[in-house]
py3Dmol code that shows the C-alpha trace and the ligand (Angstrom):
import py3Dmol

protein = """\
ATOM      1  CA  UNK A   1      21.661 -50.724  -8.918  1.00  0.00           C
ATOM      2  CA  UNK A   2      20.867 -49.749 -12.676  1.00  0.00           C
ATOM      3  CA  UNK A   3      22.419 -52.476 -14.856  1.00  0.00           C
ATOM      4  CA  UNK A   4      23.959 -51.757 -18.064  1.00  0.00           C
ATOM      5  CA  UNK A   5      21.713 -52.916 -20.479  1.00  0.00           C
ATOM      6  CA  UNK A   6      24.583 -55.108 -22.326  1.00  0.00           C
ATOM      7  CA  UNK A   7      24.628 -57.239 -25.856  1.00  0.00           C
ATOM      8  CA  UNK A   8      27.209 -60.990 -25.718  1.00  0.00           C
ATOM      9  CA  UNK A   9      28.272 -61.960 -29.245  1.00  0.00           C
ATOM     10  CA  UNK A  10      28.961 -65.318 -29.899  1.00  0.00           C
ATOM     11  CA  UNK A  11      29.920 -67.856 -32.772  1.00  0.00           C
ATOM     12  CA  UNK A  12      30.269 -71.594 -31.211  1.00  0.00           C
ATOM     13  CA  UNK A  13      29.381 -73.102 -28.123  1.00  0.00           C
ATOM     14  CA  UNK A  14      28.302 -70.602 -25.563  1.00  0.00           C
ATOM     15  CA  UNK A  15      29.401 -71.449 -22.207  1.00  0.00           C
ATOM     16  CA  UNK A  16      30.714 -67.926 -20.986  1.00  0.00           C
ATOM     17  CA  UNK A  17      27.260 -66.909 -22.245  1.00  0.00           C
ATOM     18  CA  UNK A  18      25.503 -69.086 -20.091  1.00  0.00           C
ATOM     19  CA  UNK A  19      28.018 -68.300 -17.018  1.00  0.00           C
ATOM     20  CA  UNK A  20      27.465 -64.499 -17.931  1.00  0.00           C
ATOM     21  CA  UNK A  21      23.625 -64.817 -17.891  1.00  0.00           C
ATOM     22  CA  UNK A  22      24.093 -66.714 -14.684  1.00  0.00           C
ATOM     23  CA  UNK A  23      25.767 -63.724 -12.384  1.00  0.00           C
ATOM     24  CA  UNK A  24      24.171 -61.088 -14.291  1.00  0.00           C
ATOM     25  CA  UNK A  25      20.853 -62.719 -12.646  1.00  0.00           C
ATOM     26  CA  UNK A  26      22.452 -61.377  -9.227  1.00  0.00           C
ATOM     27  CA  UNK A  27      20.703 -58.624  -7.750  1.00  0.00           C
ATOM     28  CA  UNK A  28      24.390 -56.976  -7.731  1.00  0.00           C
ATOM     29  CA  UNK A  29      26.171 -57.827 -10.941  1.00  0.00           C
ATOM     30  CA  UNK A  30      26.388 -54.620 -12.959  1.00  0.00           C
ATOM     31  CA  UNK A  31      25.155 -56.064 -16.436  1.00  0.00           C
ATOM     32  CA  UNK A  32      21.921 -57.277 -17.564  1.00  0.00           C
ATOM     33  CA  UNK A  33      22.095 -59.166 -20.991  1.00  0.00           C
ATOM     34  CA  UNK A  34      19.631 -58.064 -23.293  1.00  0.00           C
ATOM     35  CA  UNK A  35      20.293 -59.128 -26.509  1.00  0.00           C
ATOM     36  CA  UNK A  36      22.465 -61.941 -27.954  1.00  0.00           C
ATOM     37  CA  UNK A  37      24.259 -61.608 -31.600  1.00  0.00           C
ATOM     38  CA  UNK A  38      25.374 -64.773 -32.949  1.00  0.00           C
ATOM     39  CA  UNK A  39      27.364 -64.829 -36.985  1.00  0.00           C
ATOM     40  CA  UNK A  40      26.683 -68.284 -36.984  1.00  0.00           C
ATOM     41  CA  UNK A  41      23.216 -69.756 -37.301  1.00  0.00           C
ATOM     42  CA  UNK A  42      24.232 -73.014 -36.333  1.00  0.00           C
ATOM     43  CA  UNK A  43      25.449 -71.646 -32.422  1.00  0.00           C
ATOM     44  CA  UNK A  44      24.454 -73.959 -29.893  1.00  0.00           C
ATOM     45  CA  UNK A  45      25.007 -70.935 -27.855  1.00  0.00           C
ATOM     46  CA  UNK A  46      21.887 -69.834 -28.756  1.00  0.00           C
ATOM     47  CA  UNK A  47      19.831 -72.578 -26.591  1.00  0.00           C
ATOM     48  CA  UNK A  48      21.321 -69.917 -23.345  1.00  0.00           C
ATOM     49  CA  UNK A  49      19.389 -67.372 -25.018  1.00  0.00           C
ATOM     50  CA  UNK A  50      16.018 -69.396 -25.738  1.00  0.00           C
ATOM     51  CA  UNK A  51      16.062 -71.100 -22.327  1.00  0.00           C
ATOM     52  CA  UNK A  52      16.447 -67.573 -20.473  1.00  0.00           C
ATOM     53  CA  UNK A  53      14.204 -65.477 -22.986  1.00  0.00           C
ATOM     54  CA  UNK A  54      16.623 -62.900 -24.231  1.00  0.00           C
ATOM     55  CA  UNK A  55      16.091 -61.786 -27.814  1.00  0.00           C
ATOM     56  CA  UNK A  56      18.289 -63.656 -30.359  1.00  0.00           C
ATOM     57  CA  UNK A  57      19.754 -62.267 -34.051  1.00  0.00           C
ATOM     58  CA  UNK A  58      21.641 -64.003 -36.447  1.00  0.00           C
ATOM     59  CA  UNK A  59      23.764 -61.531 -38.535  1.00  0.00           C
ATOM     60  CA  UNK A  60      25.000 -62.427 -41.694  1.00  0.00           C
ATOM     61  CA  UNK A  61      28.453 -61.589 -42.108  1.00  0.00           C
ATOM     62  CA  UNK A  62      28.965 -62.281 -45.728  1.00  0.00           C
ATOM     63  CA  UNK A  63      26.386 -59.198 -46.195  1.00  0.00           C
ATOM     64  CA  UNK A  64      28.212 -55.978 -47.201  1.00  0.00           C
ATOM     65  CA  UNK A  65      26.363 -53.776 -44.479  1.00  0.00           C
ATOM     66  CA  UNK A  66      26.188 -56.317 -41.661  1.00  0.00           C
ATOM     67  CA  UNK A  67      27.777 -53.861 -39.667  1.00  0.00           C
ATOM     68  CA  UNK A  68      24.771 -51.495 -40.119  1.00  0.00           C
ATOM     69  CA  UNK A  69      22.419 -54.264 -39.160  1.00  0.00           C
ATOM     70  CA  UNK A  70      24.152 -54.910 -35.759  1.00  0.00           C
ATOM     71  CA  UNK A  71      24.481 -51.136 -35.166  1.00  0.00           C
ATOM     72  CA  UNK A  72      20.605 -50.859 -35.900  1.00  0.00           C
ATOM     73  CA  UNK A  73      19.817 -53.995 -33.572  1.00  0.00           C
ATOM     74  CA  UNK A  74      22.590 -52.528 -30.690  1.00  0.00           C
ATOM     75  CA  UNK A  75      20.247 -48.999 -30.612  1.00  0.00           C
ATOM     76  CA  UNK A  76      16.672 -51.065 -31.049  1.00  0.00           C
ATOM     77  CA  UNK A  77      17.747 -52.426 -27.508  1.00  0.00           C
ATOM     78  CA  UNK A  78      19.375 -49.685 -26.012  1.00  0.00           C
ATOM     79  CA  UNK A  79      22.874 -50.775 -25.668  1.00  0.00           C
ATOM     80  CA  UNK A  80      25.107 -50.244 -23.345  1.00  0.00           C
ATOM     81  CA  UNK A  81      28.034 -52.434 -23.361  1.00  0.00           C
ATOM     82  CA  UNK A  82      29.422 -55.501 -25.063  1.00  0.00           C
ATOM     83  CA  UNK A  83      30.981 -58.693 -24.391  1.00  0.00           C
ATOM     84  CA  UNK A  84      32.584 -60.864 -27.003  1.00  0.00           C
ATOM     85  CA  UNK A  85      32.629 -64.145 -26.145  1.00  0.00           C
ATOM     86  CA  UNK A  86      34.033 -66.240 -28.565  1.00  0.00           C
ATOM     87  CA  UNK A  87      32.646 -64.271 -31.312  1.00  0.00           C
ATOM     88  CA  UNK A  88      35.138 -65.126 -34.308  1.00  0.00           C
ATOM     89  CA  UNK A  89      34.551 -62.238 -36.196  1.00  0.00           C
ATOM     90  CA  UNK A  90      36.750 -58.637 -36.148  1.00  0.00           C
ATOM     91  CA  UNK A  91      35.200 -55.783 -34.562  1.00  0.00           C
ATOM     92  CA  UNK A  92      34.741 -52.678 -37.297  1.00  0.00           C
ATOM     93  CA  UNK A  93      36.467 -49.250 -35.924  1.00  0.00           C
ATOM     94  CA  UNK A  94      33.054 -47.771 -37.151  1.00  0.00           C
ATOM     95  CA  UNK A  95      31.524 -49.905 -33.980  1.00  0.00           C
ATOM     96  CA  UNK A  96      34.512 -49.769 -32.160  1.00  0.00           C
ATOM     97  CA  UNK A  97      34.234 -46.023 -32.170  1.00  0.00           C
ATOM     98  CA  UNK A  98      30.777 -45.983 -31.121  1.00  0.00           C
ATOM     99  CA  UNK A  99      31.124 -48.343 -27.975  1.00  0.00           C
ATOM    100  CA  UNK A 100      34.887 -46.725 -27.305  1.00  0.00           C
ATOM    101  CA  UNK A 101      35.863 -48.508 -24.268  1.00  0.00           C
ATOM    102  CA  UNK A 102      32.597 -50.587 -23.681  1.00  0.00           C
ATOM    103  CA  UNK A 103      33.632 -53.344 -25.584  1.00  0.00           C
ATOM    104  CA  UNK A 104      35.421 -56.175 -24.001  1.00  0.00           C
ATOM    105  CA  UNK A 105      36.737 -59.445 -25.100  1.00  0.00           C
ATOM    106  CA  UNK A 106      38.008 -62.725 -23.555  1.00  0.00           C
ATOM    107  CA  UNK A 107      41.182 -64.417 -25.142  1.00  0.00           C
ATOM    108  CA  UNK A 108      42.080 -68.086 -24.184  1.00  0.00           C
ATOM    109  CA  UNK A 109      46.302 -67.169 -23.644  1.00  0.00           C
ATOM    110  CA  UNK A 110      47.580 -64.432 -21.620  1.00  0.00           C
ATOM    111  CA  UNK A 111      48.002 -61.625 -23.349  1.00  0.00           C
ATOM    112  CA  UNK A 112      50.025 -60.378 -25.354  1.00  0.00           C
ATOM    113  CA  UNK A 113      51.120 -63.888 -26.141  1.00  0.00           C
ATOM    114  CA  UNK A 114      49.422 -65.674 -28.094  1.00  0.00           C
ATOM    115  CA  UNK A 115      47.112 -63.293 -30.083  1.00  0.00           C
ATOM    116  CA  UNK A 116      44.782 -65.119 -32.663  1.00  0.00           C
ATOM    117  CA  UNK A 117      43.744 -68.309 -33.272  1.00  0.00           C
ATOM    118  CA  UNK A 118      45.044 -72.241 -32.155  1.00  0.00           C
ATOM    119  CA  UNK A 119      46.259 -70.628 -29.271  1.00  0.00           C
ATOM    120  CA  UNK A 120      46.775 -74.135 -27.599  1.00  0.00           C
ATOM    121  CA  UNK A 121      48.385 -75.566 -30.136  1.00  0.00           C
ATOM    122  CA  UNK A 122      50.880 -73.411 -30.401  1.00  0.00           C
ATOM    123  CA  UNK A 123      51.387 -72.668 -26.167  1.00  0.00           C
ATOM    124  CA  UNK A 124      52.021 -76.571 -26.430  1.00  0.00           C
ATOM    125  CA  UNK A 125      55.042 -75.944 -29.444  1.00  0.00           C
ATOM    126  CA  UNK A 126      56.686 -72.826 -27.561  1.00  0.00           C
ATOM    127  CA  UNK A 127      57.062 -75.240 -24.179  1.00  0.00           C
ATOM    128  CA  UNK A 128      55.300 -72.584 -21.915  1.00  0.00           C
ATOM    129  CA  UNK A 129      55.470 -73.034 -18.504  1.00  0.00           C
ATOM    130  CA  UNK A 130      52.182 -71.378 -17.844  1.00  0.00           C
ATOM    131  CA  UNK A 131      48.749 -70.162 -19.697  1.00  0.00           C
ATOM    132  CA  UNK A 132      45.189 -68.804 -18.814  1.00  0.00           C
ATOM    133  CA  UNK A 133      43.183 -66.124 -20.184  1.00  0.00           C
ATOM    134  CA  UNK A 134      42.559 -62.651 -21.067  1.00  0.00           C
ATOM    135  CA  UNK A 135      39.958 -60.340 -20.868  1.00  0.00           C
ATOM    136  CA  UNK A 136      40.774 -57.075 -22.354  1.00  0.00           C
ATOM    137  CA  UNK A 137      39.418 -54.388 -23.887  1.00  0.00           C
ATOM    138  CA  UNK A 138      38.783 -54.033 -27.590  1.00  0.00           C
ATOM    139  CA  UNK A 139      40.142 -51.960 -29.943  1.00  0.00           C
ATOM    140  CA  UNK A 140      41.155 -51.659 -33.738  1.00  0.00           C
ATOM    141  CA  UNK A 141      44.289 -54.051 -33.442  1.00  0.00           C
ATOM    142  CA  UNK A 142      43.398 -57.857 -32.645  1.00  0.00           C
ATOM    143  CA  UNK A 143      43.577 -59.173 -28.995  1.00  0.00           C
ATOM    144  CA  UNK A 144      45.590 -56.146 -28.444  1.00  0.00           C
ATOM    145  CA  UNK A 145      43.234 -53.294 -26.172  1.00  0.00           C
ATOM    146  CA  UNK A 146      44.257 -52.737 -22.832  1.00  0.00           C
ATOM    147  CA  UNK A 147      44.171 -55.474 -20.107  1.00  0.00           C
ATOM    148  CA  UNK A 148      40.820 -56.025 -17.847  1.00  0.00           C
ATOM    149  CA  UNK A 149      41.974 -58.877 -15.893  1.00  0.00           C
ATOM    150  CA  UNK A 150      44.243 -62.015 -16.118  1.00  0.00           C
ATOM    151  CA  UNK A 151      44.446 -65.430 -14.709  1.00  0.00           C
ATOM    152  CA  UNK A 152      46.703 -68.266 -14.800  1.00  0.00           C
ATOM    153  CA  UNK A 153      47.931 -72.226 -14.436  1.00  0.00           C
ATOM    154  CA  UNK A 154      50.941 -74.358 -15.120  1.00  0.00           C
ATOM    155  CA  UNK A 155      51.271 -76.547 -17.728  1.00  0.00           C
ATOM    156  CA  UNK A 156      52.223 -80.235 -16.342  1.00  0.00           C
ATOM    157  CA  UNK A 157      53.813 -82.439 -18.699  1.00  0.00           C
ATOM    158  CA  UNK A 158      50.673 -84.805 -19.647  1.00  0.00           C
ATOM    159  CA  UNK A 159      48.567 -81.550 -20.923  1.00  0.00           C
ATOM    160  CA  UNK A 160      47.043 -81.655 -24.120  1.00  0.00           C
ATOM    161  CA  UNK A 161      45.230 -79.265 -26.844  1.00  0.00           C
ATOM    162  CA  UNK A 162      42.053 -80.499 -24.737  1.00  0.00           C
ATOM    163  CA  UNK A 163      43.505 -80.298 -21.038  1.00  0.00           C
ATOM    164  CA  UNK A 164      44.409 -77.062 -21.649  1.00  0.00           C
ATOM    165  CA  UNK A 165      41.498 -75.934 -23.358  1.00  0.00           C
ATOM    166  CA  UNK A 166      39.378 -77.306 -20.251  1.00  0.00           C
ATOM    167  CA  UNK A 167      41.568 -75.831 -17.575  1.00  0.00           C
ATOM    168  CA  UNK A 168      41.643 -72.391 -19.605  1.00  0.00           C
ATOM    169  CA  UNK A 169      37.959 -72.280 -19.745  1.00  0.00           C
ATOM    170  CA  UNK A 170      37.655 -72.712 -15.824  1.00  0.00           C
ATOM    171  CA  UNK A 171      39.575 -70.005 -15.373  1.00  0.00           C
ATOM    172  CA  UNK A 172      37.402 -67.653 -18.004  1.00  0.00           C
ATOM    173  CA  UNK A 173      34.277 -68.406 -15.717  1.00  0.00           C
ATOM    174  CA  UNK A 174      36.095 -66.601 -12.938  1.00  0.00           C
ATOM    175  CA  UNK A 175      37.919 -63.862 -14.948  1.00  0.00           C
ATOM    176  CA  UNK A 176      34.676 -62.553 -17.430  1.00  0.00           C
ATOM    177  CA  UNK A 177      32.804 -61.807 -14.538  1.00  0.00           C
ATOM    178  CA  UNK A 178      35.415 -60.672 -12.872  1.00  0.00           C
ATOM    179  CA  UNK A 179      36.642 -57.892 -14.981  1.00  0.00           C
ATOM    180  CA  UNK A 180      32.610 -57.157 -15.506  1.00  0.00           C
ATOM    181  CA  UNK A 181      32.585 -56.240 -12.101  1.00  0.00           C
ATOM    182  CA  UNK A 182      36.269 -54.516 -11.753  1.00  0.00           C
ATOM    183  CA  UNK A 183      34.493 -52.148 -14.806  1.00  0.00           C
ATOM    184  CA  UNK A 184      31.829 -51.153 -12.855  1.00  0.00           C
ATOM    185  CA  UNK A 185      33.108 -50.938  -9.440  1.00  0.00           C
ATOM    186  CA  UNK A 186      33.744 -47.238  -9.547  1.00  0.00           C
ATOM    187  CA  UNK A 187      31.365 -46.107 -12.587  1.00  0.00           C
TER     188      UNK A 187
END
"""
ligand_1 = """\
14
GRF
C 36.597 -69.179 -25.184
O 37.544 -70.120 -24.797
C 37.245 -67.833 -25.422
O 38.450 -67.676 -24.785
C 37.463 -67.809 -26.908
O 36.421 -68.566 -27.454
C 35.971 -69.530 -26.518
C 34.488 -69.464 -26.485
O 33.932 -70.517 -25.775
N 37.506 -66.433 -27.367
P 32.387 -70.535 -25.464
O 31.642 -70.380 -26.781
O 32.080 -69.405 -24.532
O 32.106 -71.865 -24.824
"""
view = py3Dmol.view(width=600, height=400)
view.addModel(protein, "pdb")
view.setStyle({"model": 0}, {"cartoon": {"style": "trace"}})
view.addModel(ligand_1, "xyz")
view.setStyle({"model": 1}, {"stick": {}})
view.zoomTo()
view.show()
């Protein structure tokens, strides 16, 4: 099986990083990470990216042609596809148009509810009966590209901001590579 030679952004913590670089170590998950991005120096994603050798970059995001940097890095490794995973920045439409339909994106609500940010918070005001996660594809409008894959749990009565966010993030180490493989089933 070729893998697609495939870039994870990040901001914060890094868990679906490290679960990513976990299956794509299978002989047959379609994806082999190549190259981290991180906005934030401070990432402790990044230790997933030391302890498995994959080259690192911090971008600067407060730089006017940032953009241009990531675009330069994304060719320097030959870059197939891209998974957001709790990156915290938008996506550009100039990158957006150059990785048209290769960039995908996993959103702690399901989708369309729930778009942006303090997504728990807010499940917890509207009384929902049920939440999970999204992963979707990316395009110019936020958490709003077409559906990958979706999966779900009820809210019981004692869950908090935290419960929620724990359950939630259970569920997005089954659904990223998931929809990873759903992707490439056919391609
Ligand atoms: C995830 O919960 C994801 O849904 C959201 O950001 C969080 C990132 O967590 N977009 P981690 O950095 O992968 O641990």
């Amino acid at each position: 099986m070729v893998k697609r030679r495939t870039c994870v952004f990040i901001s914060g913590k890094g868990s679906n990083l490290n679960n990513l670089i976990s299956h794509s170590r299978k002989s047959n998950f379609p994806i082999k990470i190549c190259l981290v991005i991180s906005d934030n120096k401070k990432a402790k994603g990044i230790i997933y990216a030391k302890k498995y050798k994959i080259p690192y970059i911090f971008i600067n995001t407060n730089l006017t042609n940032y953009e241009n940097k990531i675009i330069l890095n994304l060719k320097k490794y030959k870059i197939s596809f891209i998974c957001l995973a709790g990156y915290m920045k938008i996506i550009s439409g100039k990158l957006i148009n150059i990785y048209k339909k290769k960039i995908i994106n996993i959103h702690p609500s399901l989708l369309p509810k729930f778009k942006g940010l303090n997504t728990f918070s807010r499940i917890l005001k509207n009384k929902e009966v049920k939440t999970g996660c999204t992963v979707h594809y990316v395009n110019e409008k936020l958490d709003s590209g077409n559906i990958i894959t979706q999966k779900f749990f009820y809210i019981k009565s004692g869950n908090n901001e935290q419960t929620l966010k724990e359950n939630t993030q259970k569920l997005e180490y089954k659904a990223f590579p998931e929809a990873v493989i759903k992707i490439f089933r056919y391609n």
